[in-house]
C-alpha positions as CSV (number, residue, x, y, z in Angstrom):
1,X,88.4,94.5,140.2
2,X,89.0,90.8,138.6
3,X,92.2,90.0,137.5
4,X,93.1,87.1,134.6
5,X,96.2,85.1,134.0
6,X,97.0,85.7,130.2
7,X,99.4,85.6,127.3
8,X,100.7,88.2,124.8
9,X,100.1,86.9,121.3
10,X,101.2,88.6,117.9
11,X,100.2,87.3,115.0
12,X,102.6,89.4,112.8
13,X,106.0,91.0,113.3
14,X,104.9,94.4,114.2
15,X,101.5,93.4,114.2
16,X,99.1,94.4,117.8
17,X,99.7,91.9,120.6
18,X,96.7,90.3,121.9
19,X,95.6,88.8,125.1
20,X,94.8,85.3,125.4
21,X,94.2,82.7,128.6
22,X,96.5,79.8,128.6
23,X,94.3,78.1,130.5
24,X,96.6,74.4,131.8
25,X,99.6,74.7,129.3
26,X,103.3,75.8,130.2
27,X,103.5,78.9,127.8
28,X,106.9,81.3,127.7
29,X,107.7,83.7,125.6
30,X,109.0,82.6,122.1
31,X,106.2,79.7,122.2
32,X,104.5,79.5,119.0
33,X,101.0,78.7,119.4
34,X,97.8,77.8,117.9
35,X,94.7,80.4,119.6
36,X,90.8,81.1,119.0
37,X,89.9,84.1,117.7
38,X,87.2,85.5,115.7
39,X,87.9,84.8,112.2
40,X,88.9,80.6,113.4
41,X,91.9,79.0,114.7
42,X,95.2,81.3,114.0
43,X,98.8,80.1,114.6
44,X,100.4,83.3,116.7
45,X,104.1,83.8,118.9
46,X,104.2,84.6,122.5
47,X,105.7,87.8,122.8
48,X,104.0,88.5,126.6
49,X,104.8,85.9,129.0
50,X,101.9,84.5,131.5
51,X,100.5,87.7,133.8
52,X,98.2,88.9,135.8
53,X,96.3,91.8,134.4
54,X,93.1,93.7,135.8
55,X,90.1,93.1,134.1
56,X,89.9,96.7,132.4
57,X,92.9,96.5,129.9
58,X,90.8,93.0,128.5
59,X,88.4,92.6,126.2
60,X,86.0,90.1,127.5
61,X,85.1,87.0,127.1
62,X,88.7,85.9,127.1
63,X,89.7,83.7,124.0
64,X,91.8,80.8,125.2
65,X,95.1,78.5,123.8
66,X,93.9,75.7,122.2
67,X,97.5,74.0,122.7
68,X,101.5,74.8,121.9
69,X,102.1,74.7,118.3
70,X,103.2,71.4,116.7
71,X,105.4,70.8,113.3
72,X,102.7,70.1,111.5
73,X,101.4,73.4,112.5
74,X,104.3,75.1,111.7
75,X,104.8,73.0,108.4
76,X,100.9,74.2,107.6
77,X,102.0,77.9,107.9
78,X,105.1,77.3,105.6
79,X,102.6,75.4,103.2
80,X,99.9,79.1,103.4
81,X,102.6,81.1,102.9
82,X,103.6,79.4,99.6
83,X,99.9,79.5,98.4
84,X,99.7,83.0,99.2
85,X,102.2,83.8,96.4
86,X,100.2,82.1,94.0
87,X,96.9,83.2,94.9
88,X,98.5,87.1,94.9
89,X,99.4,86.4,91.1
90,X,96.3,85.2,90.6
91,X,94.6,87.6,92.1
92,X,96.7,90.7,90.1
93,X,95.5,89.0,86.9
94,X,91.6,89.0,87.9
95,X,91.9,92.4,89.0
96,X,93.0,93.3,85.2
97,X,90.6,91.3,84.1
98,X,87.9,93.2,85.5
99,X,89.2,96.5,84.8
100,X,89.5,97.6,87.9
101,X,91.9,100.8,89.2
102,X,93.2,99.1,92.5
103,X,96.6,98.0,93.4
104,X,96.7,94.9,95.9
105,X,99.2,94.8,98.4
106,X,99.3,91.2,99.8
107,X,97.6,88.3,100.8
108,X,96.8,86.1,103.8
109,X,95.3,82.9,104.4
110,X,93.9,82.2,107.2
111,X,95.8,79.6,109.6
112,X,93.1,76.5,108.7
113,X,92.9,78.3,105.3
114,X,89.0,78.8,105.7
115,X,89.4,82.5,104.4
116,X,92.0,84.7,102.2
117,X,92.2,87.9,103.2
118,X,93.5,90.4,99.9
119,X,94.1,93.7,101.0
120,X,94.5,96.4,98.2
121,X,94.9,100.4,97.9
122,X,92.5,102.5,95.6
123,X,91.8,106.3,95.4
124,X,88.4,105.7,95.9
125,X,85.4,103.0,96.7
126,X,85.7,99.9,94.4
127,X,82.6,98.0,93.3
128,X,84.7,94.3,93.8
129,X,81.7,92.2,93.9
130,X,82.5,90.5,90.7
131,X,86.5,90.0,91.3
132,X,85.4,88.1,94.6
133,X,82.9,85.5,92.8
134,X,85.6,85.1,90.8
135,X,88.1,84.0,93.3
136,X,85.7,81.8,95.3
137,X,85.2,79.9,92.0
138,X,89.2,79.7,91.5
139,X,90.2,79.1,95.4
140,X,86.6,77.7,96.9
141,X,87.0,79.4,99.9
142,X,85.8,82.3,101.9
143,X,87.2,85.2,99.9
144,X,87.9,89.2,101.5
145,X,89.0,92.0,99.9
146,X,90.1,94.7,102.4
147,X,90.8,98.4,101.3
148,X,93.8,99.3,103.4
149,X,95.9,103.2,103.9
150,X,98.9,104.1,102.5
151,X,100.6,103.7,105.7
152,X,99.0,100.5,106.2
153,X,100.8,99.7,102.7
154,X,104.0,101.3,104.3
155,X,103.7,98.6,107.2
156,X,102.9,95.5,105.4
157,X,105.5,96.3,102.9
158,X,108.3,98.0,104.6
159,X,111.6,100.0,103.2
160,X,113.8,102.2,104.7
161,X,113.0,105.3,106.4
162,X,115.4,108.8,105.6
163,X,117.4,107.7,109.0
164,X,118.6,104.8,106.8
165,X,116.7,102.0,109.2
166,X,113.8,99.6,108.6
167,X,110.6,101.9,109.0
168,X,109.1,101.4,112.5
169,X,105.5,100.6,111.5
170,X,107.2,97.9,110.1
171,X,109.0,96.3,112.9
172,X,108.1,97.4,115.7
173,X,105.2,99.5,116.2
174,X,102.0,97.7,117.0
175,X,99.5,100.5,116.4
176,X,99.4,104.1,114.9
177,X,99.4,107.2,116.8
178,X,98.5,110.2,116.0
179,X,101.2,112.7,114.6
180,X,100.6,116.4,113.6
181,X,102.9,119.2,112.3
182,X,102.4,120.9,115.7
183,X,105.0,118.6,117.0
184,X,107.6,119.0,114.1
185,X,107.0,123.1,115.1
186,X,107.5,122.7,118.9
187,X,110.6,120.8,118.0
188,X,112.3,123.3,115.8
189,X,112.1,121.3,112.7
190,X,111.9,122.3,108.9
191,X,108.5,122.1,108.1
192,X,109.4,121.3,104.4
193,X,106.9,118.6,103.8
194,X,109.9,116.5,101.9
195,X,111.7,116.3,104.8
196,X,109.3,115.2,107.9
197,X,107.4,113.0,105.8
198,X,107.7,109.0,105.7
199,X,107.3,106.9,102.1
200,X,104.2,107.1,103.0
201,X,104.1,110.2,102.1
202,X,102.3,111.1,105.9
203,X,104.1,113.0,108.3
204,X,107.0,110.4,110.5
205,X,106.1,108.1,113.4
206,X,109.2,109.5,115.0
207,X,107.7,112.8,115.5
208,X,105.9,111.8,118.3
209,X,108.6,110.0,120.3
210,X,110.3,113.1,121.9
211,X,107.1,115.4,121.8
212,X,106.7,114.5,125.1
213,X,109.9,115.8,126.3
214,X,109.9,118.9,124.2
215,X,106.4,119.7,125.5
216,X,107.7,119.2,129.1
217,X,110.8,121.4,128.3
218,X,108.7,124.2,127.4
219,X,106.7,124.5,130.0
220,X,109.3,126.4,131.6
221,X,110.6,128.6,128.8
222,X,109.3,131.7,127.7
223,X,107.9,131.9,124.1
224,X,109.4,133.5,120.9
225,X,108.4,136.8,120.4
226,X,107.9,137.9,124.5
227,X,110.2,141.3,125.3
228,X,112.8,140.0,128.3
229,X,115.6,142.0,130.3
230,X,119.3,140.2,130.0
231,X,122.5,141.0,131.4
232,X,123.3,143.2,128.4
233,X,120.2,144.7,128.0
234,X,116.5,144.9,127.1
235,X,115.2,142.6,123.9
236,X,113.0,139.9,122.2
237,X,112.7,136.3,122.0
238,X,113.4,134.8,118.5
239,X,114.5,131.3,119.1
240,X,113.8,128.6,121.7
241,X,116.3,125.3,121.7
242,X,114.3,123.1,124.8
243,X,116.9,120.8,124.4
244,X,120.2,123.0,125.7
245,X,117.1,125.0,127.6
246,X,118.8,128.5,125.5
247,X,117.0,130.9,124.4
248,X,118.1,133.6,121.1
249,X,117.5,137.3,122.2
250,X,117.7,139.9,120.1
251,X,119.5,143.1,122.2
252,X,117.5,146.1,121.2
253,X,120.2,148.6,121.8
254,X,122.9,146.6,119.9
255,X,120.8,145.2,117.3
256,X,123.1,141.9,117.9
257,X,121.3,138.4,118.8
258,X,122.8,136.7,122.3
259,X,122.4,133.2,123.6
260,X,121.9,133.0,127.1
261,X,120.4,130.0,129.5
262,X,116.3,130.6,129.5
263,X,117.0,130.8,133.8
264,X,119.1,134.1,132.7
265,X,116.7,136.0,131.4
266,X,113.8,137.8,132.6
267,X,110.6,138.5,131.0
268,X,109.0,142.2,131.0
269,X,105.3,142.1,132.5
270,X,103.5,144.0,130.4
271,X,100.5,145.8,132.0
272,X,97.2,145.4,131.8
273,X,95.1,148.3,130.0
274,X,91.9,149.7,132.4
């Protein structure tokens, strides 16, 4: 399998990290630098050093470096980001204008500002055709408007999560995963949707980091609810805690529940029925 020298570009904080060939320059991480991609010319950070990777993780044809980024480059970013706070208030007083039930969220221009992007939140489809002519004629650009999730809103606008930190979408996680409520149950927590739910108001990123290990735990634990012999008598399984690896019994004969190591008890084998 062909392998490629590349770079690790992100365009925003937490945003995905791209792959890129640096073709002849002498890129390190921290390097800001101006790429191709599809949508034109974009000014990125290097937050991948030059590698080797196989061919598989890429997708090909390779988009290359144009060259390490300059002052004036970074002085033109400065200068978009500026614009974008006008063109945001401009773009909130079109929206009323045309009556329309969508809240936008933010705005970017592109690096060579051939394109603003305006990404927005609505409960349903929006008929925007309108509100973009009428942003062309303000900004005589390329105009998008781009209907975005609520934890896409979560991301671009951050907060702070229950934990009392910066929410993770917003500083460090690249991409979305899945997360279901069969991992807040395998890990013994409330499933009161108040509390396993992000400002997002969708279940927590966080879920998933330790599902891995509780599902692993497990796999050697019996389940709640299986009849097992103790030390102190026959019973049944009410609580698991994969974490200490204990298990809850409740002792038939003394109607009293016992904690005991999950490699203390033994579970009854029921028989099969002819």
């Amino acid at each position: 399998m062909e392998q490629y020298k590349v770079v690790g570009v992100r365009f925003k904080r937490a945003g995905k990290i791209y792959y890129f060939d640096p073709e002849q320059w002498d890129i390190s991480t921290g390097n800001s630098v101006i790429v191709e991609t599809a949508r034109g010319l974009e000014y990125g950070e290097v937050v991948v050093g030059p590698k080797t990777v196989d061919e598989a993780e890429l997708v090909l044809p390779l988009k290359k470096v144009i060259r390490i980024a300059t002052d004036d480059d970074t002085n033109q970013v400065k200068d978009n980001k500026s614009k974008e706070k006008e063109a945001f208030d401009i773009c909130e007083q079109k929206v009323k204008k045309h009556n329309l039930e969508m809240k936008l969220i933010d705005v970017e221009f592109t690096f060579d500002a051939s394109k603003i992007i305006f990404y927005f939140t609505a409960e349903g489809r929006i008929d925007f055709r309108e509100l973009v002519k009428d942003l062309a004629s303000v900004f005589r650009t390329r105009i998008e408007l781009r209907q975005i999730g609520i934890r896409d809103e979560a991301k671009m606008l951050g907060g702070l999560g229950c934990c009392g930190r910066p929410l993770c979408c917003s500083t460090f996680l690249g991409d979305f995963e899945p997360v279901s409520i069969k991992m807040a149950k395998e890990q013994n927590l409330s499933l009161n949707p108040t509390k396993i739910s992000g400002i997002c108001g969708r279940l927590m990123c966080c879920l998933r980091y330790e599902n891995h290990h509780y599902q692993e735990a497990r796999k050697n634990m019996p389940e709640v609810g299986v009849e097992v012999l103790t030390e102190v008598g026959k019973g049944r399984i009410t609580e698991v805690n994969p974490l200490k690896n204990t298990v809850k019994v409740e002792i038939y004969d003394s109607k009293t529940w016992v904690d005991f190591p999950a490699c203390k008890v033994k579970v009854v084998e029921t028989k099969q029925q002819d």
